[in-house]
N, CA, C and O atoms as a Tinker XYZ file with bonds, in Angstrom:
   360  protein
     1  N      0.794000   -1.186000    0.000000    73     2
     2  CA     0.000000    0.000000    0.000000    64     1     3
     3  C      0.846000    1.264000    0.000000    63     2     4     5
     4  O      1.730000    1.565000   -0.802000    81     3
     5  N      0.387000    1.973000    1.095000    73     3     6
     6  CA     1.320000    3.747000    0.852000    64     5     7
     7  C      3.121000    3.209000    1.110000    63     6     8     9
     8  O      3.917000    3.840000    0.415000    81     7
     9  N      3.718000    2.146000    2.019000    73     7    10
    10  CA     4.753000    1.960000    1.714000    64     9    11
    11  C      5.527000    1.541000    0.825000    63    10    12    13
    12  O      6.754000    1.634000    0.850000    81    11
    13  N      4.918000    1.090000    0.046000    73    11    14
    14  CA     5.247000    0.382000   -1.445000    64    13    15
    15  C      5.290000    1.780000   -2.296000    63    14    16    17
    16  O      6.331000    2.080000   -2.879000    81    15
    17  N      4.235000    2.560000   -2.351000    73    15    18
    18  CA     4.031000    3.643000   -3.112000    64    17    19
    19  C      5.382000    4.255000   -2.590000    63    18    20    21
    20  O      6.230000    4.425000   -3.466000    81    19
    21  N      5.701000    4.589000   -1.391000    73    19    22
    22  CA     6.539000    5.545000   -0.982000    64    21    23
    23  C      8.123000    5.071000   -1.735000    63    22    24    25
    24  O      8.822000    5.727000   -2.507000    81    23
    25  N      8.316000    3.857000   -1.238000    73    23    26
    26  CA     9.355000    3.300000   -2.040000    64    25    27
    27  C      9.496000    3.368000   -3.467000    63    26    28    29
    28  O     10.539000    3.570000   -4.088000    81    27
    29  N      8.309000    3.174000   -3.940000    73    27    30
    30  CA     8.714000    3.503000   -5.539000    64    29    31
    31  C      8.794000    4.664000   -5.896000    63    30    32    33
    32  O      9.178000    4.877000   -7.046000    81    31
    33  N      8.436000    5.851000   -4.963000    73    31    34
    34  CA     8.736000    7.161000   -5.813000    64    33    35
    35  C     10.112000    7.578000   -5.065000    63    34    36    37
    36  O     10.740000    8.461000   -5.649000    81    35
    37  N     10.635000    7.122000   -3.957000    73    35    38
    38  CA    11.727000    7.313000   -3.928000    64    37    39
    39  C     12.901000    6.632000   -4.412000    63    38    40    41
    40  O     13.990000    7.184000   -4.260000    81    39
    41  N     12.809000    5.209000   -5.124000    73    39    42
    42  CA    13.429000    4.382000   -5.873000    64    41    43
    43  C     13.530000    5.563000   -7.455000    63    42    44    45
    44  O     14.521000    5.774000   -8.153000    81    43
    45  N     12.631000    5.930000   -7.548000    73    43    46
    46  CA    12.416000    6.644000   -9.241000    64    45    47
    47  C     12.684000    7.780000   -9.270000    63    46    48    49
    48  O     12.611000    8.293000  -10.387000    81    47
    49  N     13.124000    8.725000   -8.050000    73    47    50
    50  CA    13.629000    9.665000   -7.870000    64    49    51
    51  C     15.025000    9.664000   -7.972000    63    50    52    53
    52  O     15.673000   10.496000   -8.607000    81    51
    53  N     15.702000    8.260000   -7.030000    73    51    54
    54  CA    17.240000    8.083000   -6.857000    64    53    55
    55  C     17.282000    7.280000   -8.325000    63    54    56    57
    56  O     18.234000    6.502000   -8.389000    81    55
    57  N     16.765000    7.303000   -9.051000    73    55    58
    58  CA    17.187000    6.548000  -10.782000    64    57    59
    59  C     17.558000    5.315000  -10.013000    63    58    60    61
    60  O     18.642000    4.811000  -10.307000    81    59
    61  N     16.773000    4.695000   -8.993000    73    59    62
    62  CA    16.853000    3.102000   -8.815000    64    61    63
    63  C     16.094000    2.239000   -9.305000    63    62    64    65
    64  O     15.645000    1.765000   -8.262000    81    63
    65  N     15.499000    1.546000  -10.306000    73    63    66
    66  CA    14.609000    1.042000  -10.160000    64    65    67
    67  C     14.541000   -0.216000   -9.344000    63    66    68    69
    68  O     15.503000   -0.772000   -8.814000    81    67
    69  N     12.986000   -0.687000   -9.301000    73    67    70
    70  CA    12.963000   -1.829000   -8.396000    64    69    71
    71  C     12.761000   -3.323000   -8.338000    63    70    72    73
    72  O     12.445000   -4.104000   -7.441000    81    71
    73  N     13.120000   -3.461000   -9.883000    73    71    74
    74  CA    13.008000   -4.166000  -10.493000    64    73    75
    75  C     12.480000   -4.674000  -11.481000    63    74    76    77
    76  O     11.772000   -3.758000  -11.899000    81    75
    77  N     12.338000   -5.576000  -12.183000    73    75    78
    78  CA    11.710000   -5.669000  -13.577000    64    77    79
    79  C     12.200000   -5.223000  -14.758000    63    78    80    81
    80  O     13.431000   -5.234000  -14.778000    81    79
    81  N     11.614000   -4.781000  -15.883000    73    79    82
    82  CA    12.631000   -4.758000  -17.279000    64    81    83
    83  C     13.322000   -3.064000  -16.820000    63    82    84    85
    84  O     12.841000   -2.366000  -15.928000    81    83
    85  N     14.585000   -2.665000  -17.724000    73    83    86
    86  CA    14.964000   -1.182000  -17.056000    64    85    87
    87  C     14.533000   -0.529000  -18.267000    63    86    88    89
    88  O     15.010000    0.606000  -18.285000    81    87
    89  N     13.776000   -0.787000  -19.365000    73    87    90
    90  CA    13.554000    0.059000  -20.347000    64    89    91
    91  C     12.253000   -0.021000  -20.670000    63    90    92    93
    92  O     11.620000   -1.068000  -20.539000    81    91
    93  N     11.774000    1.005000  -21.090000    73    91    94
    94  CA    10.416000    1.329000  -21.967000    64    93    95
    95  C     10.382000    0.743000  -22.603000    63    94    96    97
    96  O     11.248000    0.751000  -23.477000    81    95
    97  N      9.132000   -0.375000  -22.606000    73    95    98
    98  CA     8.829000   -1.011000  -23.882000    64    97    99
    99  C      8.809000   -0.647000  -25.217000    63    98   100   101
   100  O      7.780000   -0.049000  -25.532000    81    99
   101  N      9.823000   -0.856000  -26.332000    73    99   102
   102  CA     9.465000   -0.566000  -27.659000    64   101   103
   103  C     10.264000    0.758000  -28.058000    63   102   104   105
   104  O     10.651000    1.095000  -29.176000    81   103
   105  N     10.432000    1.550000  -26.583000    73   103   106
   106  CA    11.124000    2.758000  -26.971000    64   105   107
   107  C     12.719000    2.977000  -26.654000    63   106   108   109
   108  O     13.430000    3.882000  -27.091000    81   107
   109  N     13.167000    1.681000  -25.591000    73   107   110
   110  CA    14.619000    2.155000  -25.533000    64   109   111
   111  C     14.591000    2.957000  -24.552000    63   110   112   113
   112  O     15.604000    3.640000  -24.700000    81   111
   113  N     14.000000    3.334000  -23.541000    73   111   114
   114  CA    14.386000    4.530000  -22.564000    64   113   115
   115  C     14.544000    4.017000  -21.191000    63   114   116   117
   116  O     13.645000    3.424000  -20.595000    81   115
   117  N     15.914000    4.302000  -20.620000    73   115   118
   118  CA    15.793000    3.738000  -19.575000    64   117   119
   119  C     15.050000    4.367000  -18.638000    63   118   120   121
   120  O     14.746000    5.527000  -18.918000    81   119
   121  N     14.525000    3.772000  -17.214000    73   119   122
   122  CA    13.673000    4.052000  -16.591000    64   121   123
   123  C     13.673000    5.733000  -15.846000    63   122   124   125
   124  O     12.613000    6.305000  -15.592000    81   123
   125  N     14.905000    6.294000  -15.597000    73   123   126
   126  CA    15.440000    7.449000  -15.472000    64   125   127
   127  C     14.826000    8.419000  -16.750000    63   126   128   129
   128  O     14.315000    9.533000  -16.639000    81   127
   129  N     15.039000    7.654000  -17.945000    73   127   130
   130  CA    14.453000    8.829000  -19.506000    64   129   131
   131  C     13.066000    8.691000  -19.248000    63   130   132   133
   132  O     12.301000    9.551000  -19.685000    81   131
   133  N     12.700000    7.873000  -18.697000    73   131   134
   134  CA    11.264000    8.213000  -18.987000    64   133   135
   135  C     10.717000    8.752000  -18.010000    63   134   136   137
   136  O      9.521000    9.025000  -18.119000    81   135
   137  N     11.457000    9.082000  -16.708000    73   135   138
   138  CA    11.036000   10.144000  -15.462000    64   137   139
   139  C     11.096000   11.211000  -16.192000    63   138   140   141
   140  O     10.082000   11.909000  -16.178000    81   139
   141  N     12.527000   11.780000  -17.232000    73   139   142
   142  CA    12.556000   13.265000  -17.436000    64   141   143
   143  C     11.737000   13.277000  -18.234000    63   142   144   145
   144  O     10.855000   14.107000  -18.015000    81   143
   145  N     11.611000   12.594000  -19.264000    73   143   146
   146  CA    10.199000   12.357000  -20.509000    64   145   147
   147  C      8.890000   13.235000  -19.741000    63   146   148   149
   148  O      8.406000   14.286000  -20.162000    81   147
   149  N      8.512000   12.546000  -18.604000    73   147   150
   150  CA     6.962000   12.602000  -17.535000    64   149   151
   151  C      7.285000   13.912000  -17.261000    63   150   152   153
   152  O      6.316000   14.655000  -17.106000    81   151
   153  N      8.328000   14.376000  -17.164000    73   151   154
   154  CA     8.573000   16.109000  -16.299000    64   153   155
   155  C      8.500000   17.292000  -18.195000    63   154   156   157
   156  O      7.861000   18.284000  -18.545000    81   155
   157  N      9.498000   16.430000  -18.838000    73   155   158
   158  CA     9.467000   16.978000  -20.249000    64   157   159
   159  C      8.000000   17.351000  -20.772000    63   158   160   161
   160  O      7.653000   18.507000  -21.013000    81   159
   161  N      7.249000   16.316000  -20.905000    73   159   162
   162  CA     5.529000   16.602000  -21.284000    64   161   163
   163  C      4.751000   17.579000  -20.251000    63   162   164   165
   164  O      3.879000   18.408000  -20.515000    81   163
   165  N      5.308000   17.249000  -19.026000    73   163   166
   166  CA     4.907000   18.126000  -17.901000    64   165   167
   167  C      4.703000   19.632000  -18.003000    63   166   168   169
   168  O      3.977000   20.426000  -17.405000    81   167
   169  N      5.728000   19.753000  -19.107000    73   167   170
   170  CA     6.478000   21.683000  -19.430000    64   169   171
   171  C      7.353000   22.143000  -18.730000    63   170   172   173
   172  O      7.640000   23.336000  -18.623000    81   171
   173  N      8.221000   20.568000  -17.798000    73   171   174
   174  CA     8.860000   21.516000  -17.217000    64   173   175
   175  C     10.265000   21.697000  -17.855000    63   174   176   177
   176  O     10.645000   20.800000  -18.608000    81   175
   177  N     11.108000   22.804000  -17.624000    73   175   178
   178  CA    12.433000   23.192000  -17.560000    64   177   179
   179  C     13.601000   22.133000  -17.619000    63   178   180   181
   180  O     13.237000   20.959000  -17.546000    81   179
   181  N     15.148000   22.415000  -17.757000    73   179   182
   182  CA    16.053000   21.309000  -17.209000    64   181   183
   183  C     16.291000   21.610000  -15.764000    63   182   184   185
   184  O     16.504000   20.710000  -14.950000    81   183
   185  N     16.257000   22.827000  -15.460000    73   183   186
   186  CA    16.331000   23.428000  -14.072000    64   185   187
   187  C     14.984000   22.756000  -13.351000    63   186   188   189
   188  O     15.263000   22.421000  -12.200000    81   187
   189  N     14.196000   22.591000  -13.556000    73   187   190
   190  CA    12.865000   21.825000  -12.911000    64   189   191
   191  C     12.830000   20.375000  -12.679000    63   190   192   193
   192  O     12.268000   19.688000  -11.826000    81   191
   193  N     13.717000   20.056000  -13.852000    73   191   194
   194  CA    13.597000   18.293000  -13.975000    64   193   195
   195  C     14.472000   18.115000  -12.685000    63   194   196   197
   196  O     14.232000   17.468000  -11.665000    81   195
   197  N     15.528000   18.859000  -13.020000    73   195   198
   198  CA    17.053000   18.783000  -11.898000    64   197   199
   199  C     16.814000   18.964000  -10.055000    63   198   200   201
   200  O     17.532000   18.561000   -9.139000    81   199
   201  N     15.642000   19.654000  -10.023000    73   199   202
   202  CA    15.711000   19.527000   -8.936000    64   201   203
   203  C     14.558000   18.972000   -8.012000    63   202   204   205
   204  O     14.608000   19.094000   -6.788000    81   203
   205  N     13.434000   18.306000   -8.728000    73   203   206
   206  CA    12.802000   17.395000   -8.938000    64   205   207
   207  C     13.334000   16.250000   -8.549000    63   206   208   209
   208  O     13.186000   15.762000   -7.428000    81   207
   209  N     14.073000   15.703000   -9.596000    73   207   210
   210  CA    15.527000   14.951000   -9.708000    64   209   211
   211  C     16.488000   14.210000   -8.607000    63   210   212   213
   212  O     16.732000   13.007000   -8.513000    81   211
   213  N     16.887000   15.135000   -7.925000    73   211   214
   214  CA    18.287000   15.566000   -6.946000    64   213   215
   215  C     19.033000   15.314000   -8.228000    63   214   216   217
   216  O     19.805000   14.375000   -8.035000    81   215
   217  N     19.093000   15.639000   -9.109000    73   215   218
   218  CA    20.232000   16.083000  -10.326000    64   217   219
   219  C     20.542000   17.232000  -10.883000    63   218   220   221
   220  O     19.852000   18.245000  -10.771000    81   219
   221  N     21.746000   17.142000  -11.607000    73   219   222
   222  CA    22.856000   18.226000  -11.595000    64   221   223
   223  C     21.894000   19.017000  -13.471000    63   222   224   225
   224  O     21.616000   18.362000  -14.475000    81   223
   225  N     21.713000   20.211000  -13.277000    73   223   226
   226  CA    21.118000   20.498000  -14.603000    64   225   227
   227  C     22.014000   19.927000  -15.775000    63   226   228   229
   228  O     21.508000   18.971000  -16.363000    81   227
   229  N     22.981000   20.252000  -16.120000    73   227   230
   230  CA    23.592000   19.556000  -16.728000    64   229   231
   231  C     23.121000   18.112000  -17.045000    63   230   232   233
   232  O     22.888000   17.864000  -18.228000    81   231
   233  N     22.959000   17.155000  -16.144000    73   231   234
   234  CA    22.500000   15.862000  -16.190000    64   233   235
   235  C     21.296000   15.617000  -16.737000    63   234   236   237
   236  O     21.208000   14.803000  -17.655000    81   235
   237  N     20.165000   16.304000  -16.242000    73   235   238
   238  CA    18.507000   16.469000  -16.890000    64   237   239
   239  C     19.346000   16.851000  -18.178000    63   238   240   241
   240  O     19.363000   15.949000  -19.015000    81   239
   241  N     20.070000   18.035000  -18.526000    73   239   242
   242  CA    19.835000   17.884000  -20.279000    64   241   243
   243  C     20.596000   17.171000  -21.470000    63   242   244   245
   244  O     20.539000   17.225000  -22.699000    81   243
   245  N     21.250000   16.558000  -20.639000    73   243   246
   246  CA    21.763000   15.026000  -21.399000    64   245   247
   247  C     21.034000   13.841000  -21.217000    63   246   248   249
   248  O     21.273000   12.756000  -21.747000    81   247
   249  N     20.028000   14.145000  -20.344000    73   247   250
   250  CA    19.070000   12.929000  -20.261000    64   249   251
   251  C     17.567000   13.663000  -21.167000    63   250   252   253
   252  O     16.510000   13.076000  -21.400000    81   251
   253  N     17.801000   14.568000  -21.399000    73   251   254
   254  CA    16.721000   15.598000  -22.514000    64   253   255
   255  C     17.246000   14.477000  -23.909000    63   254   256   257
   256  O     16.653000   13.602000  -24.540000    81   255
   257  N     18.616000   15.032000  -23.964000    73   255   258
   258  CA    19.533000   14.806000  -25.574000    64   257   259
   259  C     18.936000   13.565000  -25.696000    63   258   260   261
   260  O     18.003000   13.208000  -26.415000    81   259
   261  N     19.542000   13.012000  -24.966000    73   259   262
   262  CA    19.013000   11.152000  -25.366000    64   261   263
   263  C     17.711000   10.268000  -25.531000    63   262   264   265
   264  O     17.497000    9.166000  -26.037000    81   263
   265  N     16.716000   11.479000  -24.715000    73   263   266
   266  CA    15.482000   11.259000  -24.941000    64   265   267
   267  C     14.975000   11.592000  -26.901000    63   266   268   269
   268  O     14.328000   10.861000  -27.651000    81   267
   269  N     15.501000   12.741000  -27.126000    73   267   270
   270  CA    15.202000   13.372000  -28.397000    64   269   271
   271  C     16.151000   12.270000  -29.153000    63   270   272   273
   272  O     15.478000   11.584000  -29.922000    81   271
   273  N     17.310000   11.980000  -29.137000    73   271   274
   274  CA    17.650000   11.231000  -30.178000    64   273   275
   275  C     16.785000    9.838000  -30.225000    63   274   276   277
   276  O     16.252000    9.450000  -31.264000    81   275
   277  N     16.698000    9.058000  -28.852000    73   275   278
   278  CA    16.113000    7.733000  -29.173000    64   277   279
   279  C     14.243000    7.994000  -29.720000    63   278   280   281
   280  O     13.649000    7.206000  -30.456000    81   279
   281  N     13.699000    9.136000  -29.191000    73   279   282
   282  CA    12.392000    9.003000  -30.202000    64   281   283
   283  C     12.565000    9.507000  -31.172000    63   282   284   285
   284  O     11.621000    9.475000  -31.961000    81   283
   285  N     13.661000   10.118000  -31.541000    73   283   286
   286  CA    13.658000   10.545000  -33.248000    64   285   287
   287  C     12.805000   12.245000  -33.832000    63   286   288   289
   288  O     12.320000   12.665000  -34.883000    81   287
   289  N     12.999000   12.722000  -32.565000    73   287   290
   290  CA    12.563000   13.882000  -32.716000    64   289   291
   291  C     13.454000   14.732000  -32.103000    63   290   292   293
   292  O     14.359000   14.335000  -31.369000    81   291
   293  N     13.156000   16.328000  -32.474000    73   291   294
   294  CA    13.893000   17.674000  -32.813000    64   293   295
   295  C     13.832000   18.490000  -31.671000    63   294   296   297
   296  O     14.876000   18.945000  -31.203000    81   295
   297  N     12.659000   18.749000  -31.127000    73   295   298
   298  CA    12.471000   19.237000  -29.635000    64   297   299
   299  C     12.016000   18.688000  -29.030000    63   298   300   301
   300  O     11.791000   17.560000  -29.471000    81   299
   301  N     11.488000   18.996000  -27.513000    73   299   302
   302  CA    10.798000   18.689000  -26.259000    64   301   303
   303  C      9.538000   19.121000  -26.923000    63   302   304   305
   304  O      8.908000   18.064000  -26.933000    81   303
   305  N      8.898000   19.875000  -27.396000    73   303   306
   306  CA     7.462000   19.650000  -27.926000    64   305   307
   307  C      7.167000   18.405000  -28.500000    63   306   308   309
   308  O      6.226000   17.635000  -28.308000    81   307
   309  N      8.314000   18.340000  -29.370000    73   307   310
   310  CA     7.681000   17.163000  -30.503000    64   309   311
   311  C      7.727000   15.987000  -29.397000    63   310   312   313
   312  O      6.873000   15.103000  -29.453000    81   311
   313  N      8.739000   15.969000  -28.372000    73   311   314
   314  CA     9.089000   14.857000  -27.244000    64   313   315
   315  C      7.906000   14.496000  -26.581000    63   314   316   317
   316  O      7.515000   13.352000  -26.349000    81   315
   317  N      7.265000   15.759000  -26.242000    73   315   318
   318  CA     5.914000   15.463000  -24.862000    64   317   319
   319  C      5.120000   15.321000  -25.945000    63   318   320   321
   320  O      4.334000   14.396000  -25.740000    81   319
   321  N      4.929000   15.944000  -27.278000    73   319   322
   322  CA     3.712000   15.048000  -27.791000    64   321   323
   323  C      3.767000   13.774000  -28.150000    63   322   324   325
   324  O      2.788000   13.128000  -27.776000    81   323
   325  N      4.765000   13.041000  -28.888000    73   323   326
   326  CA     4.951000   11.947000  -28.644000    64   325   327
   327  C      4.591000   11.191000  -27.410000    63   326   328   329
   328  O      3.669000   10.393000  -27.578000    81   327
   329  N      5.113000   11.252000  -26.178000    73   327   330
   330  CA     4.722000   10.772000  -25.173000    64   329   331
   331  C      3.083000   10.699000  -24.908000    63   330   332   333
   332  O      2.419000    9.686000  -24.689000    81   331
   333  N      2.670000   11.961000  -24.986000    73   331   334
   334  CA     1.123000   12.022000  -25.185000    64   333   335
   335  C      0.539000   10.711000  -25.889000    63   334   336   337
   336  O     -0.091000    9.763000  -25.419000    81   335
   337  N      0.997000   11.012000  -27.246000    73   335   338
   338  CA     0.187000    9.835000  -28.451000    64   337   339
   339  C      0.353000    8.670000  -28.001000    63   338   340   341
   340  O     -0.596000    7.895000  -28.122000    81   339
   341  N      1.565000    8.206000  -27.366000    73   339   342
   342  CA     2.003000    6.922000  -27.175000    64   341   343
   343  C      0.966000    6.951000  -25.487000    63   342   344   345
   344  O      0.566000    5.877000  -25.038000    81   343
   345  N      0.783000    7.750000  -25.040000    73   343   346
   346  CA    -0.402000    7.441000  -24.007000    64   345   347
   347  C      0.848000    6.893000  -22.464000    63   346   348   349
   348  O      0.466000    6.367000  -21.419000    81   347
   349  N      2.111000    7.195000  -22.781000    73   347   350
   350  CA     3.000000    6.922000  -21.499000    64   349   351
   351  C      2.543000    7.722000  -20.180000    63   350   352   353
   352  O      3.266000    7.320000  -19.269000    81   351
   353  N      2.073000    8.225000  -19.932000    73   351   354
   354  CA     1.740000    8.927000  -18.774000    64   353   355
   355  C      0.299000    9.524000  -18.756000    63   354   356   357
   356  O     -0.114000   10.231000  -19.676000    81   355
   357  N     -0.299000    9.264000  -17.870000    73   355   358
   358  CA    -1.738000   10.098000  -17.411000    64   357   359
   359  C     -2.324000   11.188000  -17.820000    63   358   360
   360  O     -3.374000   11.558000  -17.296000    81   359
């Protein structure tokens, strides 16, 4: 119940996961890309992801870069709509 919950958002915060596959089905993202992905569609910032995060801005936007290269798109718009279509988050 809420301890399980609690653990997994602090597992997905520290880029731990808790087991099971470490990538997005179909897309290649490890479980960390697809936290900044959820903050990316969100609207937020690299400064937002980062401290969200406990990460270094720098870090959110190399975890931006790699998000945009593995879906094959140009910006964070085209990124969170993608995410949208593909229905990854709520």
């Amino acid at each position: 119940g809420p301890l399980r919950e609690r653990a997994a958002d602090l597992a997905r915060r520290a880029g731990a996961p808790l087991g099971g596959d470490r990538r997005s089905p179909g897309l290649g993202l490890t479980p960390r890309e697809t936290e900044v992905l959820r903050l990316v569609a969100a609207g937020r910032s690299n400064r937002e992801i980062a401290e969200a995060l406990f990460i270094s801005v720098k870090t959110a936007s190399v975890h931006v870069s790699h998000i945009l290269g593995k879906l094959g798109v140009a910006g964070r718009g085209e990124a969170a709509a993608a995410a949208h279509r593909l229905r990854l988050f709520d």
